[in-house]
C-alpha positions in Angstrom: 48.9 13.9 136.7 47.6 17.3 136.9 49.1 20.3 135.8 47.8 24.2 136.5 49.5 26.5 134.4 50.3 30.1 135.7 52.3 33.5 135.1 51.1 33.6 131.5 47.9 35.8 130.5 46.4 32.8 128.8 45.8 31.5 125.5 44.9 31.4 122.6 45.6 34.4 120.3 46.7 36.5 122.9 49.9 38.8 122.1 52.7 38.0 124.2 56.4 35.7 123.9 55.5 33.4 127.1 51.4 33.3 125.6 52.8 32.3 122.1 55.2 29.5 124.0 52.4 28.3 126.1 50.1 28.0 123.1 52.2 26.1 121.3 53.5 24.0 123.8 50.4 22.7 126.1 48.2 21.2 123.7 51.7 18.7 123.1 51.7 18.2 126.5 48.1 16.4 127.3 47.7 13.4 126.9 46.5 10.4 128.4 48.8 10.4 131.5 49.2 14.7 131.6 45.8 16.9 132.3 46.8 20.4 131.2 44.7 23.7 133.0 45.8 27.0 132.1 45.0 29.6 134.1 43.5 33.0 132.0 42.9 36.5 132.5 39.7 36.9 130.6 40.1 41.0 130.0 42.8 40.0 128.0 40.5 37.1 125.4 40.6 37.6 122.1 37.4 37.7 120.4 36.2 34.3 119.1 39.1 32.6 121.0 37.1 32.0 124.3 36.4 28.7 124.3 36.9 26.6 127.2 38.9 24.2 126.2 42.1 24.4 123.3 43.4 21.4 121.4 43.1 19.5 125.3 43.7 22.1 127.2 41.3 23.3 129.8 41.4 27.0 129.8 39.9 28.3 133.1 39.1 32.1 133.6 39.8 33.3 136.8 39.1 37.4 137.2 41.8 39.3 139.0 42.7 43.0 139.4 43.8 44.7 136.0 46.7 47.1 136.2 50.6 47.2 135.2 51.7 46.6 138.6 49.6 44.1 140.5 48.1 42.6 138.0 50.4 39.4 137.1 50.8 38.8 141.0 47.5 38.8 141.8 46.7 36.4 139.5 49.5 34.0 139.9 48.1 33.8 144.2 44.3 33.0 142.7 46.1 30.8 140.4 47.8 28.5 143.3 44.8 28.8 145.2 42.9 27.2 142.6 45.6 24.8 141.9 44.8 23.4 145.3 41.2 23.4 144.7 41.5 20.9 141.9 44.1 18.9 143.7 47.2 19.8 141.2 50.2 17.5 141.2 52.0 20.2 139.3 52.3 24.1 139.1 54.0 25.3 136.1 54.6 29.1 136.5 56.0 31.1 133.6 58.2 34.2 134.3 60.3 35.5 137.3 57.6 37.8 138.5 55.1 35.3 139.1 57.4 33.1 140.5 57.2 35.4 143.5 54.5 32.7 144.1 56.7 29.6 144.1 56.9 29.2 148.1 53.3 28.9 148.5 52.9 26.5 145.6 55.1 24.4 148.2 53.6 25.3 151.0 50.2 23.7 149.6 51.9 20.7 148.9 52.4 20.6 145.2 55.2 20.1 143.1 56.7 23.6 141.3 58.1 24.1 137.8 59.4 27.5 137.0 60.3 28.7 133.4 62.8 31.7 133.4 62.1 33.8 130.2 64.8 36.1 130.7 65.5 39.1 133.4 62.7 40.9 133.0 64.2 43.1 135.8 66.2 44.5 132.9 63.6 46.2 130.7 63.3 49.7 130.7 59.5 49.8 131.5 59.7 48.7 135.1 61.0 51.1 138.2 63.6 50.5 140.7 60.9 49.1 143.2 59.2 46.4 140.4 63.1 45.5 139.2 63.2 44.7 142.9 60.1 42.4 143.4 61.3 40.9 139.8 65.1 40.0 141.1 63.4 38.3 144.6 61.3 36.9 142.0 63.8 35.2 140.7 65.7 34.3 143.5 62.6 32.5 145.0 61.9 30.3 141.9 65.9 29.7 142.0 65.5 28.3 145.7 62.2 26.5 145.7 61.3 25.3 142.5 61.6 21.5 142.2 62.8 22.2 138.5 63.7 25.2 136.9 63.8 25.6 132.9 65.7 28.2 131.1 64.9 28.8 127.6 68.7 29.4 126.4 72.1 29.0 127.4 72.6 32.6 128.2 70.1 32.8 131.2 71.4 29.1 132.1 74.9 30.9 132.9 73.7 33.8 134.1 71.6 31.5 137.0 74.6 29.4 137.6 77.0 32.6 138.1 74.3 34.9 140.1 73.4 31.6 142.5 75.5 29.1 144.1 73.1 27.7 145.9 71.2 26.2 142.7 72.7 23.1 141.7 71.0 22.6 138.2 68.5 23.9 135.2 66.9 22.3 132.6 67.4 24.0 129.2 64.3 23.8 127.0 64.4 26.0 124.2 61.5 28.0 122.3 60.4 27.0 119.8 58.2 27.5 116.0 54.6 26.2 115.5 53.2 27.9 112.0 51.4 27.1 109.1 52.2 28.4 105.9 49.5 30.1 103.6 48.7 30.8 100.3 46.9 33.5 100.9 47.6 37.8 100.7 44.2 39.5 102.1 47.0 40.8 104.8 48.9 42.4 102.2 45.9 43.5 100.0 44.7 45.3 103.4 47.6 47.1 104.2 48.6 47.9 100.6 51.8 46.4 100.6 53.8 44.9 98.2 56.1 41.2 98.3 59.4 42.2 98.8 58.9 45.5 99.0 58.6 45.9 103.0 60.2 45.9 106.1 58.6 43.9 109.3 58.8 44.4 112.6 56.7 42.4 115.2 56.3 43.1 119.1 55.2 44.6 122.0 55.0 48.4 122.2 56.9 48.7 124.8 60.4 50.4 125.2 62.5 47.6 124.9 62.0 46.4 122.0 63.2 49.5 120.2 60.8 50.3 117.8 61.4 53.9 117.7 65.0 53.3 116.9 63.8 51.2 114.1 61.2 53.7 113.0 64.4 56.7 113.0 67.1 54.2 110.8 64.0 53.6 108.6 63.6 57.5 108.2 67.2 58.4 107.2 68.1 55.4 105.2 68.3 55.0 101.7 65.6 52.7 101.4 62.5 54.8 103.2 60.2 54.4 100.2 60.2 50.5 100.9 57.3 50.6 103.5 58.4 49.8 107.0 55.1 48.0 108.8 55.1 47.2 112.4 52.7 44.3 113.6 51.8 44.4 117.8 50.0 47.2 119.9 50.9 47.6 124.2 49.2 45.7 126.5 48.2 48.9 128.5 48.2 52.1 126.6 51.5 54.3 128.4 53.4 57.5 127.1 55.7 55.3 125.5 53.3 53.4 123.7 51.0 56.6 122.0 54.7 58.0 121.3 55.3 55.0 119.0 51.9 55.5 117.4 52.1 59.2 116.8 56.4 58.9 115.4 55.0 56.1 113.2 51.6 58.1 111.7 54.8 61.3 111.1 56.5 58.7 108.8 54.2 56.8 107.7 54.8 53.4 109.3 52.1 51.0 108.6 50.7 49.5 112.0 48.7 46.5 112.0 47.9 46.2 115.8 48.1 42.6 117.1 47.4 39.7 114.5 46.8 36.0 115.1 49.4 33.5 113.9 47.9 32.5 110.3 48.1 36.5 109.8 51.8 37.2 110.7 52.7 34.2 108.4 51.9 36.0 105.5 53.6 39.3 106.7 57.1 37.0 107.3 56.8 35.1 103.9 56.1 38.0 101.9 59.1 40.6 103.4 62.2 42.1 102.6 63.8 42.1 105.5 62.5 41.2 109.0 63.9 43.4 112.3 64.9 43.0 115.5 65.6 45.8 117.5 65.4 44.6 120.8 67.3 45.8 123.9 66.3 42.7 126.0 65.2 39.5 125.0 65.0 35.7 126.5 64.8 33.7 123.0 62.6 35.6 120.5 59.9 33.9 119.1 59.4 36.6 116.5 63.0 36.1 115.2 62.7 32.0 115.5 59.3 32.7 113.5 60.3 34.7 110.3 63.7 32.3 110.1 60.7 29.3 110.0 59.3 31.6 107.5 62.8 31.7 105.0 62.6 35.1 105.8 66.1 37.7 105.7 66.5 38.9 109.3 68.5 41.6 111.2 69.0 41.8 114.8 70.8 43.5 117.5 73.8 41.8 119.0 72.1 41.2 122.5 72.9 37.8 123.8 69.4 35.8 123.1 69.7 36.7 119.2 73.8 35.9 119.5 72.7 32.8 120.6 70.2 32.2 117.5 73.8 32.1 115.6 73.3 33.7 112.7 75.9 35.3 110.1 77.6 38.2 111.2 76.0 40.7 108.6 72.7 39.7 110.6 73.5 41.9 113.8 73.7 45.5 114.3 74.9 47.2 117.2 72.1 47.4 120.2 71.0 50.8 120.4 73.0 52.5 118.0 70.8 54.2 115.3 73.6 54.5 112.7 74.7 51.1 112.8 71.6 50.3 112.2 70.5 52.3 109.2 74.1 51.5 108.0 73.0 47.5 107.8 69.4 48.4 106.8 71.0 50.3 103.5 73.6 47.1 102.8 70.5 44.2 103.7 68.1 45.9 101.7 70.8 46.7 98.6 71.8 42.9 98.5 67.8 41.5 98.7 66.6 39.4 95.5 64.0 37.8 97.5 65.6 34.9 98.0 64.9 32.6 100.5 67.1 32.0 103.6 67.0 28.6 104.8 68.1 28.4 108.8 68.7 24.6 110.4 65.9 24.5 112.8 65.9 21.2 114.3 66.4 22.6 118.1 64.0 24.7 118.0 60.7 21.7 117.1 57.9 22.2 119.6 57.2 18.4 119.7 61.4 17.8 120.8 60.4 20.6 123.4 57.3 18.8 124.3 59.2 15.6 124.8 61.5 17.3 127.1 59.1 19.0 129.2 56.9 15.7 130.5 60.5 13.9 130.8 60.7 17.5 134.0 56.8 16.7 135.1 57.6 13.0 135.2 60.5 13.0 137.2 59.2 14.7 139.6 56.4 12.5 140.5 59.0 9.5 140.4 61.0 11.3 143.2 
């Protein structure tokens, strides 16, 4: 079978929670039964990762208008068109805003496979109008998908509770795919020292609360341990060069976006890894530094309830005290000890596994 890959900017080494998840998850996929294309915006290649194909995957660059707001539509329609083109069995879109989409990949008479990341209609970033267009997003990949796939419990309830027409999901977690390294060029760069930072990795964008972090850092007892943030915005916005300029004031160290073998050394190496988020489907970044042994702290959203961790772990979301308060009691208590976290649910083979069991049922029916 054939399937065309959508809604994600494309891989590899591109920043992003659905990029890192299709990444890790496609090259599983092919093999001699399942023909994987994923569908790239090439403004958004990194340099020396623009190869055509990726561990079996063929990565197809197809152009499309660059912007916030039109951007990941646009793309997803030139990505169904070319579906049909090259006579897909399968389109496998990845978000609720691209799955705006999901009627026409029916209409052209392929199968549809829609993975909800989370209510993006929810982050701060987007307007009334785009939180709109991202709810009818939804709704449309609820009612025509042949299979939808939620990557954790809280967005399966949340489907099942906003939709009584849909009758089931299939929960397919996130999941881990890193190496470990020996080395410390990262940490000789950026002059840090083991233990002796905080990390943060993400987006810069408001909703994963950066600038909350960067103000607990400030005023808690521990500012001389070096807080380093690793990530950069997609498109450059007031928020974004905010972040920059409050981190330069206090001296955050910012490493812009790094590839995988990079940010292993940053999660091995650190004190304490945070989680600020306001909204989140299943963080790969937190799923990533507990693969890494890694002390975390989080804020007691749903996704990182879900991740289960010890109550000392969480901090209330949004509250800047709280979290200093837990930054001064994790960083008092850290001997540099690793944390060991049972990961089992969260193997990208299992997921893998689960994933062709969706595709293959489909062409059965």
């Amino acid at each position: 079978m054939r399937i065309v890959v959508t809604g994600t900017r494309g891989i590899p080494g591109i920043q992003g929670g659905v990029e890192t998840h299709c990444e890790a998850l496609f090259p599983r996929i092919v093999d001699a039964e399942h023909e994987v294309i994923i569908v790239r915006r090439p403004q958004f290649k990194s340099p020396g990762y623009d190869a055509s194909y990726y561990k079996g995957v063929q990565v197809k660059d197809v152009k499309t208008l660059s912007g916030k707001y039109f951007e990941a539509f646009a793309h997803t329609v030139q990505a169904v068109c070319y579906a049909r083109r090259v006579h897909a069995d399968i389109v496998h879109i990845h978000a609720i805003g691209p799955a705006l989409i999901t009627p026409l990949v029916k209409l052209l008479g392929m199968k549809a496979v829609v993975t909800h990341h989370g209510p993006d209609y929810d982050r701060q970033k987007w307007g009334n109008t785009s939180k709109k267009i991202l709810r009818l997003g939804e709704r449309l990949g609820a009612r025509y998908a042949d299979k939808m796939i939620v990557i954790s419990k809280h967005i399966e309830k949340m489907m099942f509770e906003k939709y009584a027409f849909l009758k089931e999901v299939e929960l397919i977690h996130n999941g881990v795919d890193l190496q470990l390294s020996d080395g410390n060029d990262v940490l000789q760069k950026y002059d840090l020292q083991d233990c002796k930072y905080i990390l943060a990795v993400g987006r810069f964008v408001e909703e994963k609360g950066f600038d909350l972090l960067i103000k607990a850092h400030a005023q808690s007892q521990y500012s001389n341990a070096k807080l380093v943030i690793a990530g950069d915005a997609d498109h450059a916005d007031q928020y974004s060069e905010g972040l920059k300029r409050m981190a330069r004031q206090h001296d955050v160290v910012l490493t812009g976006f790094l590839q995988k073998e990079q940010l292993v050394q940053l999660y091995s190496n650190a004190a304490l890894f945070v989680l600020p988020s306001f909204h989140e489907g299943l963080p790969i970044s937190l799923l990533e530094a507990m693969w890494c042994k890694c002390d975390v702290l989080v804020s007691d959203i749903p996704a990182n309830l879900e991740v289960d961790l010890s109550q000392q772990d969480y901090f209330k979301c949004g509250n800047v005290d709280d979290l200093t308060l837990h930054l001064n009691e994790k960083m008092m208590t850290n001997n540099c000890n690793k944390r060991l976290y049972d990961m089992r649910k969260y193997d990208w083979d299992y997921i893998a596994a689960q994933t062709k069991e969706v595709y293959d049922s489909l062409l059965k029916k």
